[in-house]
C-alpha positions as a Python dict, from the first residue, in 0.01 Angstrom:
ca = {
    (1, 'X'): (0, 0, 0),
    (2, 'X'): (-160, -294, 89),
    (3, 'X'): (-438, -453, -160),
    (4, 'X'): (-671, -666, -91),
    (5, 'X'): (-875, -909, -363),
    (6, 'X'): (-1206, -910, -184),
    (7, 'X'): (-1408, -883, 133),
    (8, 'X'): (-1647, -1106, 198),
    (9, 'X'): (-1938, -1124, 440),
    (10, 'X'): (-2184, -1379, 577),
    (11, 'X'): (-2459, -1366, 806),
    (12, 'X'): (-2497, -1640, 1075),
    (13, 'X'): (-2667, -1668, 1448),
    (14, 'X'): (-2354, -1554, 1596),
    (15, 'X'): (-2309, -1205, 1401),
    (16, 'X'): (-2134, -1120, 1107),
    (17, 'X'): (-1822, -1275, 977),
    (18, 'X'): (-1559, -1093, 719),
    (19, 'X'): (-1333, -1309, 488),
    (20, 'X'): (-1025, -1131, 373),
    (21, 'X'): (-810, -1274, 123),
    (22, 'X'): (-468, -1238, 31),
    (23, 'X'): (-418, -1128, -345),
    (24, 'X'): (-83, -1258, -376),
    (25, 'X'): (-93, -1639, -201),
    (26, 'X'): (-491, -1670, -173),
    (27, 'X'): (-469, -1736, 224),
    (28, 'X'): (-818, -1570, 390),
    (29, 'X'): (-829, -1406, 755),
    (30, 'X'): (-1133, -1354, 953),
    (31, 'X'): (-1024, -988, 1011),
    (32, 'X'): (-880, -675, 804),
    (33, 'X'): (-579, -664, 1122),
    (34, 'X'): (-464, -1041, 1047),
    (35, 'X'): (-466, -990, 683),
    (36, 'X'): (-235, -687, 705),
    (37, 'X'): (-2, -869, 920),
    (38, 'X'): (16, -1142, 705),
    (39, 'X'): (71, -948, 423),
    (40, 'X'): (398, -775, 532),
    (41, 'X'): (566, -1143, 497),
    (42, 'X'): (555, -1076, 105),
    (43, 'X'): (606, -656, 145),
    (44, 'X'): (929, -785, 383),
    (45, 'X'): (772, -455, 558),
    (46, 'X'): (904, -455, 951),
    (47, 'X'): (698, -123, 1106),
    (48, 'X'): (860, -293, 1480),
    (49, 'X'): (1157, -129, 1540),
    (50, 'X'): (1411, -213, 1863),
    (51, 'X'): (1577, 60, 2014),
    (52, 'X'): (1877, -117, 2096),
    (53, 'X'): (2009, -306, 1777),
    (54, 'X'): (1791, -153, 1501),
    (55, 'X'): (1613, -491, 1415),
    (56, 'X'): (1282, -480, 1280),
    (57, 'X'): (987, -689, 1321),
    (58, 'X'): (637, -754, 1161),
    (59, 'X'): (450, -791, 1516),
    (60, 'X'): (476, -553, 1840),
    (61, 'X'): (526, -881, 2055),
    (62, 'X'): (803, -1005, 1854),
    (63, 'X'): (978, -686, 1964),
    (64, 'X'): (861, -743, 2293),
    (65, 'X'): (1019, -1070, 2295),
    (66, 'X'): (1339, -967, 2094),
    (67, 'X'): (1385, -679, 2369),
    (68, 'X'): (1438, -916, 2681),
    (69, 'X'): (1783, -1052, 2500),
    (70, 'X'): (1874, -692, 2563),
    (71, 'X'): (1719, -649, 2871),
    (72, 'X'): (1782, -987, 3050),
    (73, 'X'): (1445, -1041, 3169),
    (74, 'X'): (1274, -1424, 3172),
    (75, 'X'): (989, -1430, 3292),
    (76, 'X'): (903, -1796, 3275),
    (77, 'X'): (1048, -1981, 3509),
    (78, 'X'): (1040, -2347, 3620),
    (79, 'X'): (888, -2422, 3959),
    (80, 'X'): (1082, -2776, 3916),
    (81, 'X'): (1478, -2635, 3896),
    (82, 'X'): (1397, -2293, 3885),
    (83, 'X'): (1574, -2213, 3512),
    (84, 'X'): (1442, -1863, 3359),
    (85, 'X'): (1346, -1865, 3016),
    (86, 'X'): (1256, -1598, 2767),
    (87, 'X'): (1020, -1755, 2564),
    (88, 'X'): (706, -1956, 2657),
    (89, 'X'): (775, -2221, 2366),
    (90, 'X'): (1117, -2266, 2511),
    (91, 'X'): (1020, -2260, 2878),
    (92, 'X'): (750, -2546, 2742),
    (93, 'X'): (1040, -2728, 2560),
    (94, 'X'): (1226, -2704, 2867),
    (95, 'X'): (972, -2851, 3124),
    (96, 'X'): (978, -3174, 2919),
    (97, 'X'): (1337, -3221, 3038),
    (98, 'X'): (1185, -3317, 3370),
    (99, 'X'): (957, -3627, 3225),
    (100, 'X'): (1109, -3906, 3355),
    (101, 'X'): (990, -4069, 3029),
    (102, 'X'): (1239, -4071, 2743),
    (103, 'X'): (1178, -4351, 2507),
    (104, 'X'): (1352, -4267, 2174),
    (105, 'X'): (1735, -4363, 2263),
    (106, 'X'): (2037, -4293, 2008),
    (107, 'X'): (2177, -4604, 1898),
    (108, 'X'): (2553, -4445, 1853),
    (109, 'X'): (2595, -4313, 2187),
    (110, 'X'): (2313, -4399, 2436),
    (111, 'X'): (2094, -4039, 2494),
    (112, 'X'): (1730, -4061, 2554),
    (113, 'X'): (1473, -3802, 2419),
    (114, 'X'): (1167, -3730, 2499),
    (115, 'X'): (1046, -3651, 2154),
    (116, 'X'): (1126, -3831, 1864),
    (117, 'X'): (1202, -3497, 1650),
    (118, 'X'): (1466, -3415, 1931),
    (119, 'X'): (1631, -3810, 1875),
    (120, 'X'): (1601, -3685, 1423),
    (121, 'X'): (1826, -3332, 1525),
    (122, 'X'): (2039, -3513, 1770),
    (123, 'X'): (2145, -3803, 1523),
    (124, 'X'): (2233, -3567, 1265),
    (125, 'X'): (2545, -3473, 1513),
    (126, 'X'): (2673, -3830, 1434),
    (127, 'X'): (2591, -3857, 1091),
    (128, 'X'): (2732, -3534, 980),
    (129, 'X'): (2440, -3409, 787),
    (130, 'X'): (2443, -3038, 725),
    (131, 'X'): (2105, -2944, 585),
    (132, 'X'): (2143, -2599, 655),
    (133, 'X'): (2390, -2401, 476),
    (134, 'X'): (2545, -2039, 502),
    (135, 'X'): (2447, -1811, 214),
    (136, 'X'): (2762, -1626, 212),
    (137, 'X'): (3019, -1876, 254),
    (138, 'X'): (2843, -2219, 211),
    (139, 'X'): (2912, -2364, 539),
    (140, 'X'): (2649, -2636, 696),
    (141, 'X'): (2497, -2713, 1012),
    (142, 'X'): (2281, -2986, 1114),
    (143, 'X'): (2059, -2743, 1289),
    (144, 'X'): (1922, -2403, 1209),
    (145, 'X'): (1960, -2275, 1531),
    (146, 'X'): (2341, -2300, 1494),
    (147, 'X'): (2326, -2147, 1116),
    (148, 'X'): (2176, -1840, 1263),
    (149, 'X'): (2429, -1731, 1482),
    (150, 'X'): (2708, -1857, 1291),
    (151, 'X'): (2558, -1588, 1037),
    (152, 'X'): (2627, -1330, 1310),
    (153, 'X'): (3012, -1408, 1201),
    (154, 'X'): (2960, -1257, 869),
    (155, 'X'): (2681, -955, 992),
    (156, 'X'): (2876, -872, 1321),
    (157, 'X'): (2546, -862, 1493),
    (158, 'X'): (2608, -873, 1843),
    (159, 'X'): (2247, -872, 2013),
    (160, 'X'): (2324, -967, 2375),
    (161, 'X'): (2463, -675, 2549),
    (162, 'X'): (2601, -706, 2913),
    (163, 'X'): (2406, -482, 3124),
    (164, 'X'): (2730, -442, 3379),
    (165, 'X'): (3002, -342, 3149),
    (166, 'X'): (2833, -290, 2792),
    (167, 'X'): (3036, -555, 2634),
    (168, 'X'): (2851, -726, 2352),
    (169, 'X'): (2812, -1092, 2243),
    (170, 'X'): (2659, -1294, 1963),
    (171, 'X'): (2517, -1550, 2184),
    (172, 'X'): (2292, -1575, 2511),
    (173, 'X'): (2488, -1869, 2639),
    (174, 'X'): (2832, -1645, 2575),
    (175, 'X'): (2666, -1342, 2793),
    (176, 'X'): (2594, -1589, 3025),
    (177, 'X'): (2895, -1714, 3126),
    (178, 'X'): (3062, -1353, 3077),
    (179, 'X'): (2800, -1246, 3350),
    (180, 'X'): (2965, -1488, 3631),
    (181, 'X'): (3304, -1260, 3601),
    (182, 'X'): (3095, -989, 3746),
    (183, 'X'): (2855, -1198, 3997),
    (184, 'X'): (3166, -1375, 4129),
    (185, 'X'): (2930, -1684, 4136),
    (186, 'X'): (3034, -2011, 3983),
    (187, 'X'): (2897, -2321, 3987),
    (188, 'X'): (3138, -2661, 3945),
    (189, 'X'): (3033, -3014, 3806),
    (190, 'X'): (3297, -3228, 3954),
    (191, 'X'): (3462, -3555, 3792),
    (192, 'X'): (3500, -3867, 3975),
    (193, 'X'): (3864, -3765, 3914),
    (194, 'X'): (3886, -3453, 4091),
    (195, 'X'): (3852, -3248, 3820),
    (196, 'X'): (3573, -2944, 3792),
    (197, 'X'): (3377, -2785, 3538),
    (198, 'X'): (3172, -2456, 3534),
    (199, 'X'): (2987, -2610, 3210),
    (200, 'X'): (2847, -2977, 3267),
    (201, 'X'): (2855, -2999, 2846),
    (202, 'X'): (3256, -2998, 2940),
    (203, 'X'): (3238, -3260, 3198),
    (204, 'X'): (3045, -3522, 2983),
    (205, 'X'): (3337, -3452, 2689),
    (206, 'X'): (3586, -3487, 2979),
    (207, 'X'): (3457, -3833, 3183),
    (208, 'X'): (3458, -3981, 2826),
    (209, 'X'): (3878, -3969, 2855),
    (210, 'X'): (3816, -4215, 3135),
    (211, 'X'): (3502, -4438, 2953),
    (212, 'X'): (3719, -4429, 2658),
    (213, 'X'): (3442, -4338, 2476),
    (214, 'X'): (3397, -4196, 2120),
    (215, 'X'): (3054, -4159, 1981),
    (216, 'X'): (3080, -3941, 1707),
    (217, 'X'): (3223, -4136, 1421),
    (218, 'X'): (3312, -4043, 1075),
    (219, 'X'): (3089, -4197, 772),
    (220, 'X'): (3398, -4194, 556),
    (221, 'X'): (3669, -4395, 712),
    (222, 'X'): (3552, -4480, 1041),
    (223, 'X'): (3749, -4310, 1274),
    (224, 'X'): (3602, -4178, 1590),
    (225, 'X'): (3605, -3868, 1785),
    (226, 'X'): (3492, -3735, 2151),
    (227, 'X'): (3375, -3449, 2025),
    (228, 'X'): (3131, -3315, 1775),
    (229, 'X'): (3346, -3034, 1677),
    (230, 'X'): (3646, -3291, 1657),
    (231, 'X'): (3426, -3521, 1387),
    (232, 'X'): (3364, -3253, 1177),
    (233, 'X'): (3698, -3065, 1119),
    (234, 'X'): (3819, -3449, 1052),
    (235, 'X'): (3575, -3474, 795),
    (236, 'X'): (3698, -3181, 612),
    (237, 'X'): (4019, -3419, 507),
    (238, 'X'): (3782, -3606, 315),
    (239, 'X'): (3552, -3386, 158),
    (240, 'X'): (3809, -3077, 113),
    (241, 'X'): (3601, -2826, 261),
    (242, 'X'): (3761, -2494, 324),
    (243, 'X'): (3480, -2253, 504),
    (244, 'X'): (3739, -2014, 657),
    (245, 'X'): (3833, -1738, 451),
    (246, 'X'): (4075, -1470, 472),
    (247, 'X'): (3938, -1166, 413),
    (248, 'X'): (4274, -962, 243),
    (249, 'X'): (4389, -1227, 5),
    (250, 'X'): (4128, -1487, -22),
    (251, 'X'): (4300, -1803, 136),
    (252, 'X'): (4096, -2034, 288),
    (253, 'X'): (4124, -2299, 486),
    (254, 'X'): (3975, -2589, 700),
    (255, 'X'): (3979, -2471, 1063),
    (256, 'X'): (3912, -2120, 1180),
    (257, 'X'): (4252, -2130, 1412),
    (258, 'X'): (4433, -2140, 1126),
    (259, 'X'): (4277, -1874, 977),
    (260, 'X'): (4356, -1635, 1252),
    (261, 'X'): (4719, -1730, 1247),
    (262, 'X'): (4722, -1628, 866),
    (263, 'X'): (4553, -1285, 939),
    (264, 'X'): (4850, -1218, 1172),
    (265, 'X'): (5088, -1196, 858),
    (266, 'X'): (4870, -913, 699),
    (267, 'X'): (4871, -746, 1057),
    (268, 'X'): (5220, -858, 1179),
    (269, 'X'): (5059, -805, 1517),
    (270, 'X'): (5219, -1068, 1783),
    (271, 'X'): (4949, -1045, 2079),
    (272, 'X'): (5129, -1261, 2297),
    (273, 'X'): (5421, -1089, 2478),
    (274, 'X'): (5664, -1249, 2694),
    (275, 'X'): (5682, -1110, 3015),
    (276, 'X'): (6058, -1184, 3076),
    (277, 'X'): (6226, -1016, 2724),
    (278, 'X'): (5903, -846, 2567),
    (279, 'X'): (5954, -1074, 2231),
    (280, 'X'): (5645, -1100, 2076),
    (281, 'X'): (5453, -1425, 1950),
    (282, 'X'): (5158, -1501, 1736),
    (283, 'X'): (4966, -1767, 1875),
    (284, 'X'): (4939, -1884, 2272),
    (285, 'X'): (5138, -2224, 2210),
    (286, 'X'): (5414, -2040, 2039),
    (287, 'X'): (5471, -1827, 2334),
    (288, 'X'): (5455, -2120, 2589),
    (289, 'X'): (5746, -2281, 2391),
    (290, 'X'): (5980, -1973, 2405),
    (291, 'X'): (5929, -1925, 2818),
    (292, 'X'): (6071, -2271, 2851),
    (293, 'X'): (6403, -2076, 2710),
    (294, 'X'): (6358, -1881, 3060),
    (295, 'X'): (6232, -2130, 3295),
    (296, 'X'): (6458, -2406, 3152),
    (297, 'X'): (6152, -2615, 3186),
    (298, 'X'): (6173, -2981, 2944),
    (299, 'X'): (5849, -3169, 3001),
    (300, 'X'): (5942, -3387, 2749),
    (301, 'X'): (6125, -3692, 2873),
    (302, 'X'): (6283, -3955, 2705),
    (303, 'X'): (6173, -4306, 2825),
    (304, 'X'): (6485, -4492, 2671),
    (305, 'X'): (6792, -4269, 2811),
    (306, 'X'): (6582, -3952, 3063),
    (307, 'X'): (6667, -3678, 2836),
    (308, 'X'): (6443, -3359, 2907),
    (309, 'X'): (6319, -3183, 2572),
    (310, 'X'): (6132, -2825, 2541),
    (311, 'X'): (5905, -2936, 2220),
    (312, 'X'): (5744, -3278, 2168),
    (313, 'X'): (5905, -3250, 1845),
    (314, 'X'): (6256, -3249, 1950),
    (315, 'X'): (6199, -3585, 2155),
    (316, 'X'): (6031, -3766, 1872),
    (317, 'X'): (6363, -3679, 1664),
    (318, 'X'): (6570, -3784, 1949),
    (319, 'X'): (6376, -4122, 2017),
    (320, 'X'): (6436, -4190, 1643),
    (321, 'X'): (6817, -4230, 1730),
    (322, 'X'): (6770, -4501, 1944),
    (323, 'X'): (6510, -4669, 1748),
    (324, 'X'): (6840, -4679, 1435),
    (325, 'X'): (7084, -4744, 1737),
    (326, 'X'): (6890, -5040, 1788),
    (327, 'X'): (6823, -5179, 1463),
    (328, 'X'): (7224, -5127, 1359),
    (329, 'X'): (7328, -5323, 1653),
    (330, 'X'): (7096, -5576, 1592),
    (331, 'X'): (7199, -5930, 1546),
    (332, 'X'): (7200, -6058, 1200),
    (333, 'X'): (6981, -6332, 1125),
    (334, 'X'): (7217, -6538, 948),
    (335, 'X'): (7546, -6515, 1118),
    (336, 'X'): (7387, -6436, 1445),
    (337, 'X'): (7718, -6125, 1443),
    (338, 'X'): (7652, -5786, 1564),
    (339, 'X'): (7677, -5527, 1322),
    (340, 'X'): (7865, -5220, 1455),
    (341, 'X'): (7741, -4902, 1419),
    (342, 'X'): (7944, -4624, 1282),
}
């Protein structure tokens, strides 16, 4: 039941005016409806129920906005590129992509903002600040937006439904991309190399293999990295940081790959069959390896003598044979005598 401390009322030219105040924080509302809203942040009461997930809400048009991840619809769109959008603060956030203005510039890799608070998140990328952090297994992000659907990882909360086939996802831009499979459409950002890209996020990381350039750099030892991503699994070298947990026997470890790996000895499952003996492997790169067994395919050439090798592995070993070859035939510095190899 909802309490309130006092009602208040004043006369004035323009009609009566009621003061309600909130018992618990002292905050006042000019009517009995805003006070009762309010007060549901401290009850943590959500009367808003979706139909979809189950999520509840404090306001009917929160709902109403939470319902269009399931439904698809955006209705604000920009008359400049025509992008749909949800939400009116993010169709807003969105229009100033279009100022030609951008004065606040990164000094580590060149980008321009708009807004100075967009240049503050963006610069945490390259610093490696996390000053949000998971409450169930301690990982950080530099922004919340990316701590709230990594929580989805621990929840299983899988809001964005495909409308075509049902299938489920975690995040809008993942639903989005899964919706061109059915559409057929596609749309390619092209290198100056020839190479396309359906995501133009992937072409920047790609053109910098050409620029040779590496923005994201690491505040311990220097080192730099093309991606984001890249900078901070690096970083967990140096700080030790083990977010990825197994769930069975309580392992953890630094990148989520290798996680998955591990799970696959509590499963035994082998996911990736070959198509030419049915043997079974456990990861993608394993299985690539054995089919060069069948296709008698050795990318791997030796620049010293041409010898073809199935694993980069197995040519490093190799080229360490002629690297000692070389240094036991070497002259010796004094006599200026060959020593023979054995």
């Amino acid at each position: 039941m909802l309490l309130i401390d006092f009602i208040s009322t004043s006369n004035s030219s323009l009609g009566e005016r009621v003061n309600c105040v909130c018992h618990q924080c002292g905050k006042t509302f000019t009517s009995l409806g805003g006070l009762k809203k309010h007060q549901m942040t401290h009850t943590g009461e959500k009367p808003f129920q979706c139909s979809e997930c189950g999520k509840g809400f404090t306001a009917q048009g929160n709902l109403k906005i939470h319902q269009r991840i399931h439904t698809g619809e955006k209705p604000y769109q920009c008359s400049q590129c025509q992008k749909s959008f949800s939400r009116l603060a993010h169709y807003k956030d969105h229009q100033q992509t279009h100022r030609e203005e951008k004065p606040y510039h990164c000094n580590d890799c060149g980008k321009s903002f708009s807004y100075f608070k967009s240049l503050k998140c963006h610069q945490m990328i390259h610093k490696g600040e996390n000053l949000h952090h998971c409450s169930v297994c301690g990982k950080g992000f530099a922004i919340r937006g990316n701590l709230k659907t990594h929580l989805q990882t621990h929840t299983k909360e899988k809001p964005h439904q495909c409308s075509e086939c049902g299938k489920r996802f975690s995040r809008a831009h993942d639903l989005k991309k899964h919706k061109l499979l059915h559409t057929g459409q596609k749309t390619y950002h092209i290198c100056q190399c020839g190479k396309s890209f359906t995501e133009l996020g992937n072409l920047r990381t790609h053109q910098r293999t050409h620029t040779g350039e590496k923005p994201f750099c690491c505040s311990f030892c220097g080192r730099t990295f093309l991606r984001a991503g890249d900078l901070k699994s690096h970083q967990r070298t140096h700080t030790g940081e083990k977010p990825f947990i197994c769930a069975i026997c309580g392992t953890s470890f630094a990148q989520s790959g290798n996680l998955k790996v591990h799970q696959i000895t509590h499963t035994k499952e082998r996911p990736y069959p070959c198509t030419v003996c049915d043997k079974g492997f456990t990861t993608p790169g394993s299985l690539k390896l054995h089919m060069r067994t069948h296709t008698g395919e050795r990318p791997f050439l030796c620049s010293a003598c041409g010898k073809g090798f199935t694993a980069s592995g197995q040519l490093k070993r190799h080229q360490e044979c002629h690297m000692r070859d070389t240094v036991q035939s070497s002259p010796s510095e004094d006599t200026g005598v060959a020593v023979a190899s054995k």
